[in-house]
C-alpha positions as CSV (number, residue, x, y, z in Angstrom):
1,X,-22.7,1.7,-1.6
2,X,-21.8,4.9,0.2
3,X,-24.4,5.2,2.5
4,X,-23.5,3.1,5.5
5,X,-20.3,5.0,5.3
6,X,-22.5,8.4,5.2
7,X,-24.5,7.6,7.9
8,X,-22.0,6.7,10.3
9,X,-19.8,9.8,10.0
10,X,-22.9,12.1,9.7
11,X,-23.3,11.0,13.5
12,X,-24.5,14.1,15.5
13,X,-21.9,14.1,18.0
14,X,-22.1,17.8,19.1
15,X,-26.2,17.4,19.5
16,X,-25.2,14.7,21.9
17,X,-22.2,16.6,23.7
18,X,-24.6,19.6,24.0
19,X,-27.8,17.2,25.6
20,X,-25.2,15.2,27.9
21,X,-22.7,17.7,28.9
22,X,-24.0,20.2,31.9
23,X,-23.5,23.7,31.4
24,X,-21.2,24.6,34.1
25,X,-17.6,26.6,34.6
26,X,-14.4,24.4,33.9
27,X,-13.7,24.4,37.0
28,X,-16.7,22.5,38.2
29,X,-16.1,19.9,35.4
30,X,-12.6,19.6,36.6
31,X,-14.0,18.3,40.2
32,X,-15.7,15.5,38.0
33,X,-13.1,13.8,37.0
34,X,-15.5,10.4,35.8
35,X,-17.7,12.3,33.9
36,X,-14.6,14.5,31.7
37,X,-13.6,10.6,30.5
38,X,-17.2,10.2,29.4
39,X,-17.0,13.4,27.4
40,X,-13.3,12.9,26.1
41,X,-14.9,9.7,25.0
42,X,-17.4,10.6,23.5
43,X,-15.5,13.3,21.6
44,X,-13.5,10.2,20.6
45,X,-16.4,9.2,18.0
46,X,-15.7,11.9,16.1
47,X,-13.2,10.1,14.7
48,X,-16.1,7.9,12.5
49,X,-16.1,11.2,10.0
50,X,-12.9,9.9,9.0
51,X,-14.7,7.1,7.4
52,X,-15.5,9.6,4.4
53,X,-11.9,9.6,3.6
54,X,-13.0,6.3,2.0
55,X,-14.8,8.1,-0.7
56,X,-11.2,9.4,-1.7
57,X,-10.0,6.0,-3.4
58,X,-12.5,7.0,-6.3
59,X,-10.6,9.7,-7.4
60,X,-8.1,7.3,-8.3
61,X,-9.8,6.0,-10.9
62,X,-10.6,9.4,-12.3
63,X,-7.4,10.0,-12.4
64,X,-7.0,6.4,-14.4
65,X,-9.4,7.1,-17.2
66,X,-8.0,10.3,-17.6
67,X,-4.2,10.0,-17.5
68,X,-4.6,6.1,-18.8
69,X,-2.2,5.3,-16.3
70,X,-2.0,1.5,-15.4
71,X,-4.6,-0.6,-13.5
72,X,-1.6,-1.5,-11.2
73,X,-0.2,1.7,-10.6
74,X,-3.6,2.8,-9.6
75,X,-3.4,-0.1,-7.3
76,X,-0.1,0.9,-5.9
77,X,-1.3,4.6,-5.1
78,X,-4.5,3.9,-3.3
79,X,-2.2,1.4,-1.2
80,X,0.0,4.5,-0.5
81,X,-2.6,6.5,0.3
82,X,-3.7,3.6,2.8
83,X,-0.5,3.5,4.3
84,X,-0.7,7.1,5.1
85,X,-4.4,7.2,6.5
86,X,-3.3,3.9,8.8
87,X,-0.2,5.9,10.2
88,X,-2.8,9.3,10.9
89,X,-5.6,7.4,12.3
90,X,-2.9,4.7,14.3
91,X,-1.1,8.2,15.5
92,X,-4.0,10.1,16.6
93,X,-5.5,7.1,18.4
94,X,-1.8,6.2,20.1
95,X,-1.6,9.7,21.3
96,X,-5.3,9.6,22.6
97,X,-3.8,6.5,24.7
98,X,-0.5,8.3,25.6
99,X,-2.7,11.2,26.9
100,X,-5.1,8.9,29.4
101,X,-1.8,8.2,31.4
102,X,-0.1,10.2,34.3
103,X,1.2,13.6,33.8
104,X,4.0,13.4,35.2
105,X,4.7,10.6,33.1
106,X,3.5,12.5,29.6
107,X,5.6,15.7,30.8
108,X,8.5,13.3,31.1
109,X,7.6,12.0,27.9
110,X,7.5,15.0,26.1
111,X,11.1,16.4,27.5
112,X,12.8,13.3,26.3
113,X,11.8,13.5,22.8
114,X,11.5,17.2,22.6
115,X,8.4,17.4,21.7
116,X,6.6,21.2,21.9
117,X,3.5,22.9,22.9
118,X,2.0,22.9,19.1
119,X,-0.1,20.5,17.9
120,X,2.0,19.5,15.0
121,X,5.0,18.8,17.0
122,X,2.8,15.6,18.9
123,X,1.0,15.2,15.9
124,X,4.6,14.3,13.8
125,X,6.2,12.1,16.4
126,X,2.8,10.2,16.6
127,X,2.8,9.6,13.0
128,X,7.0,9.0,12.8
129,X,6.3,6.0,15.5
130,X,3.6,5.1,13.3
131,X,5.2,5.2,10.3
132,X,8.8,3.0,11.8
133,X,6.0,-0.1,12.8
134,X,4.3,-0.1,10.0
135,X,7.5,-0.5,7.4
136,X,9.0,-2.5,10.4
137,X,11.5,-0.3,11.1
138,X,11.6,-0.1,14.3
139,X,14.1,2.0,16.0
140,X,13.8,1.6,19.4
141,X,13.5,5.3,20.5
142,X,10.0,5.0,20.5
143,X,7.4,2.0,22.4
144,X,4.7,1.3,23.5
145,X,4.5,1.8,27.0
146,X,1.4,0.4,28.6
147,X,-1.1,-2.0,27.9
148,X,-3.7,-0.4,26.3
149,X,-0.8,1.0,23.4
150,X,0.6,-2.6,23.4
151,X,-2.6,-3.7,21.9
152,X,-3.1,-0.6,19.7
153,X,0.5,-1.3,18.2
154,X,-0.4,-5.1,17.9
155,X,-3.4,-4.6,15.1
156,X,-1.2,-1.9,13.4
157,X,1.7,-4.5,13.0
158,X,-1.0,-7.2,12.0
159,X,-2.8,-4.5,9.8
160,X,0.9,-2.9,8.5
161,X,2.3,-7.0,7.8
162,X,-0.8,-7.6,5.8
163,X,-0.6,-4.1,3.7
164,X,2.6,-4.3,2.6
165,X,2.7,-7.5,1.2
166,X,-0.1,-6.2,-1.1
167,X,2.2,-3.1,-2.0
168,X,5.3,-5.9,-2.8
169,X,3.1,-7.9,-4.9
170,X,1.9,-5.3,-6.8
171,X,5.1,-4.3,-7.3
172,X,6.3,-7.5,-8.5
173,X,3.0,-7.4,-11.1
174,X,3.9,-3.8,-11.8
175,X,8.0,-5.0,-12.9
176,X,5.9,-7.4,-14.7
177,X,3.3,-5.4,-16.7
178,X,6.1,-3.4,-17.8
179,X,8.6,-6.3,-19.0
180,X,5.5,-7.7,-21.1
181,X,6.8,-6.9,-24.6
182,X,10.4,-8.0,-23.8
183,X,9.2,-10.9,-22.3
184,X,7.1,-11.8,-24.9
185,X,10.0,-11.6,-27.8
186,X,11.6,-13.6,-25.8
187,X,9.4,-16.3,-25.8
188,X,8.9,-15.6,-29.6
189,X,12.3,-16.3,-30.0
190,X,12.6,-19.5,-28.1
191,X,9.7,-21.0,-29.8
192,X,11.5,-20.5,-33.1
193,X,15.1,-21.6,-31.7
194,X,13.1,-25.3,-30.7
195,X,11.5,-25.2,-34.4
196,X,14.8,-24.8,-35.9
197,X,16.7,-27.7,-34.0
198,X,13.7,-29.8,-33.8
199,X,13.6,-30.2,-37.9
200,X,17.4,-29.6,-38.1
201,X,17.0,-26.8,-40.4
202,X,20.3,-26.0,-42.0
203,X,22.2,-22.9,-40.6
204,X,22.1,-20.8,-43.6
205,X,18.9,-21.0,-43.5
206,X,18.5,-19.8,-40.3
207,X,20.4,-16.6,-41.4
């Protein structure tokens, strides 16, 4: 079942940078601006080798036949662990957007919400923004700005609306599962209660 899913991130994308891309000094690329947003993307296909991250949710059920941990917390994990791969892909494709704007717009950008030269530092607001739409948050210091993010942030709404209310429900079957004996006393309990009254059995009897 694995193999499309092998196949597509096993896609030779530095063979194909190396045959496309000339060999030539940065600064004869940088007088090609057309053909640098070909490359960045094409680089932008690397991002299919995130697909093995798929292969991940089985260790989930290792970890059910081995702890004997409940079918729905199992559930409830792997949606977690979706939640957090939506919010990393969702960020790093946002900031891919953010970047194809003007500079002088990202420089603003960045000096408004203090973000520094490390990685990490555009890496963490990407995912906080991501994080705030998906749980629908929402705090306002953070939005889409052109079309291109608009639509980005549209599907992960869609895709965060549609995620979540798995997570609730298996929450509410989770509350459930673990109310089962209770519950089922209880029901003991009122099915001899209507036994009782229904053939007026006398109360010391009851006792």
């Amino acid at each position: 079942n694995g193999f499309p899913v092998d196949v597509l991130s096993a896609c030779p994308i530095a063979w194909m940078e190396f045959l496309l891309v000339p060999d030539e000094t940065c600064e004869e690329a940088a007088e090609r601006n057309g053909d640098n947003d070909f490359i960045r993307y094409l680089r932008l296909v690397r991002m299919l080798r995130l697909l093995r991250m798929l292969k991940v949710l089985k260790i989930f059920n290792v970890l059910r036949d081995l702890f004997r941990m409940r079918p729905t917390v199992i559930r409830m994990l792997k949606l977690a662990f979706s939640v957090c791969m939506i919010a990393h892909v969702g960020g790093c494709a946002w900031w891919f957007i953010k970047l194809q704007g003007h500079e002088d717009d990202m420089m603003a950008f960045k000096q408004r919400h203090s973000i520094d030269t490390p990685v990490w530092s555009a890496y963490l607001v990407s995912v906080y923004f991501q994080m705030a739409t998906l749980c629908t948050v929402g705090y306002g210091d953070i939005s889409a700005d052109t079309d291109g993010e608009r639509l980005l942030m549209t599907f992960v709404m869609l895709l965060g609306a549609s995620v979540f209310a798995i997570i609730i429900s298996n929450i509410s079957a989770l509350v459930a599962s673990m109310q089962s004996a209770e519950s089922l006393y209880v029901e003991k309990m009122d099915e001899v209660v209507s036994f009782l009254r229904l053939y007026d059995v006398p109360s010391d009897l009851e006792s």
